[in-house]
N, C-alpha and C positions, 0 to 999 in steps of 0.2 A: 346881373340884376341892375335893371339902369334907378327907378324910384321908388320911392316908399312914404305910408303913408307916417304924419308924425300923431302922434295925441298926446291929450293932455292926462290929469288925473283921472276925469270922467270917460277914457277911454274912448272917446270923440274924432272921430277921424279930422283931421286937419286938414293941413297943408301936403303935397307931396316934396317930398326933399329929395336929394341924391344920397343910393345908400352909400358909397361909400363917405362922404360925409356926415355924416348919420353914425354911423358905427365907428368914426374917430371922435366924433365931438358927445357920443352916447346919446344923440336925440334919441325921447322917448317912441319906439317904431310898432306899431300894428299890428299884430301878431295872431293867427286864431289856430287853438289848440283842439284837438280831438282825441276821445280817449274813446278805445273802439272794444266794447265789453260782448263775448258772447250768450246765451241763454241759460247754459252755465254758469255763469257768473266772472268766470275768465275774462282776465283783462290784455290786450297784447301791448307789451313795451317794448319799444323802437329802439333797437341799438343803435348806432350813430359808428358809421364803417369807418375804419382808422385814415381814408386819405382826407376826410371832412375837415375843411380849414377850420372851422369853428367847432367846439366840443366832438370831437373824433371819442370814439372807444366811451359812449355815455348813453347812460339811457335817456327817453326823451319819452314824450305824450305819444300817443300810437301813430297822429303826424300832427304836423304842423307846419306853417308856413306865413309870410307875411301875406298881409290884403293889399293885392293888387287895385291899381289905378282905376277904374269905377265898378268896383266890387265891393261891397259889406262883408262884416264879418264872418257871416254866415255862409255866405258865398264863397270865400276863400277859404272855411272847412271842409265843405263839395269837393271845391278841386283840389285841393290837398291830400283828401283819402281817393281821390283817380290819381295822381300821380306819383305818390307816395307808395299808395298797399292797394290800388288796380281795383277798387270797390269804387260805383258809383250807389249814392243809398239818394233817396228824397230827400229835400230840405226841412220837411216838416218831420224827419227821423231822427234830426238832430237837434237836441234838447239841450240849453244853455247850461250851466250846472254851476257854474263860479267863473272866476278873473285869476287873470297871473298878475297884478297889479303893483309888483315891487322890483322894477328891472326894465331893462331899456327893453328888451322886447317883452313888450306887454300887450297883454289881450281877454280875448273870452275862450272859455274853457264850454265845450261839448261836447255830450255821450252819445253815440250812436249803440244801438245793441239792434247786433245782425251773427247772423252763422255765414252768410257767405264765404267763401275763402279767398285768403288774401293773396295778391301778388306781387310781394314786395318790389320796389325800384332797386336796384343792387347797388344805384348809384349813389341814392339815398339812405338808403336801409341795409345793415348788416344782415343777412336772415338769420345765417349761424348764430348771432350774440342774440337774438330777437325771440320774443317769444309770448307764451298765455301764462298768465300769473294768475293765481287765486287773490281774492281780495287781501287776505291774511298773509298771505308772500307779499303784497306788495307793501301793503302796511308795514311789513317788517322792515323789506329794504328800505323805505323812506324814513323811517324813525333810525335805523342803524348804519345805513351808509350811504346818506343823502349824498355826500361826495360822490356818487356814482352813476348821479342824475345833472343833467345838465340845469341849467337851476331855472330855468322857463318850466321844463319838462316836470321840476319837484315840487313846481308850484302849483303846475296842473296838477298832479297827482296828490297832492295837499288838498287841493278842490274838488276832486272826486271822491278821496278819504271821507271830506265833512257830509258831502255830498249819500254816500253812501249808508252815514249816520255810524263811522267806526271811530269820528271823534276827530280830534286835532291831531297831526304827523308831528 
């Protein structure tokens, strides 16, 4: 990954910086989170496959990724769930729902709700660790072992908790 965008508080795309300088000096980086809910109500949490330099063996948002160089938020949620879980959905399917706004990568938080079926990246995505959670599992694991979210991924899932109307994690 050669740049990244930086923001500020107001989650304002900036400047673009070099990520590896970026993620030594902890510039705040552009982040857009998707939580991919079935009709069900199932939610699919992304395990994070153990060769992953960054949070290996953790759950995350169903994807996520940084916003590429002339792309919005919005737009790096698109291609995040094609490269990610193989689902391409409309722009206007993805519904803003909150922010990860306490962490260097930071961003916006959106639900997609589709039955499609997903086709995880292997290189990205554990499938074995990965799965459909009921609202109520997931609420559980974030209130009891947030340790086991990557902590973008618990913020998102904090933001779709409130979001859902199940209250604060």
């Amino acid at each position: 990954m050669g740049k990244v965008y930086r923001v500020n508080d107001k989650l304002e795309l900036l400047e673009l910086v070099d990520f590896k300088e970026a993620d030594e000096k902890e510039i705040p980086q552009a982040v857009s989170f998707v939580i991919v809910e079935r009709k069900d109500g199932k939610v699919f949490l992304q395990y994070r496959p153990k060769g992953r330099v960054r949070n290996p063996l953790k759950f995350t948002s169903s994807a996520s990724g940084h916003v590429d160089e002339d792309e919005d938020y919005l737009e790096a949620a698109g291609r995040e769930l094609r490269e990610e879980l193989g689902i391409t959905v409309e722009q206007n399917k993805l519904k803003l729902i909150g922010t990860v706004p306490k962490f260097t990568h930071r961003g916006k938080v959106y639900l997609v709700r589709t039955d499609s079926p997903l086709f995880p990246d292997p290189g990205e995505v554990d499938a074995a660790g990965s799965g459909w959670f009921s609202l109520a599992e997931v609420k559980e694991m974030v209130e009891k072992t947030p340790e086991k979210f990557t902590r973008g991924g618990l913020q998102a899932f904090q933001a779709y908790l409130k979001h859902s109307h199940v209250g604060k994690a």
